[in-house]
C-alpha angles and dihedrals in degrees: 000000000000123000119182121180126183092350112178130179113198115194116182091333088319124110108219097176128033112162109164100188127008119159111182109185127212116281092017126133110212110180114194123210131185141120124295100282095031094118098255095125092041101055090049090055090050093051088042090057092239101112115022118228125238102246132329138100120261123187106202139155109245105226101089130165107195128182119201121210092264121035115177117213126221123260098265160082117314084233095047087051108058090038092060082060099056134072137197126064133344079252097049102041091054087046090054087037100053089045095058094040087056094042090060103018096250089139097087088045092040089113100041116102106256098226088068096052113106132246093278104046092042085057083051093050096055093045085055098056088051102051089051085073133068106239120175084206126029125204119194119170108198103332109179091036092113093031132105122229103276095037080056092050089043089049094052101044098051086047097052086041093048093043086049083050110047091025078233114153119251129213119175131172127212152153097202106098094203093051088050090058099045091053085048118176112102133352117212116171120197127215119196096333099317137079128241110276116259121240101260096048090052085048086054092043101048 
């Protein structure tokens, strides 16, 4: 579960996030919309430890699996790629491997050098690397950004089956509508940095 009250981000005097309540529970899928500069990505680095907030309180499990916007990958075989990802035996990592290759169609790319695939297949790629993993939460910002249609459809489909798999919560940002719906679970959209008032605080405000 992840609980956040009274969360603020400050960047050179501007808040850029200001989120007073937010409860995700396990096993949930929150998907957050907004425009560029709305504090989406933000929010998921913060979750992600890799900026500290201002000021606020957040309840999290520990164990996070978070992928920026842009994720380079390293000069090397796909395959190599995704094995230097995994642990555990020779048996169990080419078991792993072989799983999250079916699940988004990287067999066919496993011996090109990772730095010549497309868009599409990088963002692949990166999925792949994560899914190989167990996360109690898992973090994607804008995961099918770079991605054509099929590569989309691929990307959606393995994280709702790994996440149906592990139980993890998932949080995704996004600005394809289409991509919003097929990941399904809760829409919260940001606006410059805070969420839309819920009922009962409107009701204490008025």
């Amino acid at each position: 579960m992840i609980k956040i009250t009274n969360l603020k981000k400050v960047y050179q005097g501007r808040t850029v996030l200001d989120i007073g309540r937010l409860t995700v529970e396990n096993g949930e899928t929150v998907i957050l919309l907004g425009h560029n500069g709305s504090g989406k990505s933000t929010l998921l680095k913060i979750l992600a430890d890799i900026i500290e907030a201002t000021w606020g309180n957040i309840i999290k499990d520990e164990n996070v699996l978070y992928l920026p916007q842009q994720s380079l990958p390293f000069n090397k075989t796909v395959k190599k790629n995704i094995l230097y990802s995994l642990s555990g035996t020779k048996k169990e990592k080419e078991e792993a491997y072989e799983k999250v290759c079916a699940l988004l169609k990287l067999k066919e790319l496993e011996n090109k050098n990772a730095r010549t695939l497309s868009g599409g297949e990088c963002q692949r790629l990166a999925i792949a690397r994560l899914l190989c993993k167990k996360c109690d939460l898992l973090l994607l910002d804008e995961p099918t950004s770079a991605a054509d249609t099929e590569s989309r459809r691929l990307i959606v489909e393995a994280v709702k089956a790994y996440q149906k798999e592990t139980g993890c919560i998932l949080i995704v940002t996004t600005h394809i509508k289409e991509d919003a719906e097929l990941f399904g679970g809760r829409k919260i959209v940001l606006t410059n940095g805070k969420l839309p008032l819920l009922r009962e605080e409107e009701e204490n405000n008025a």
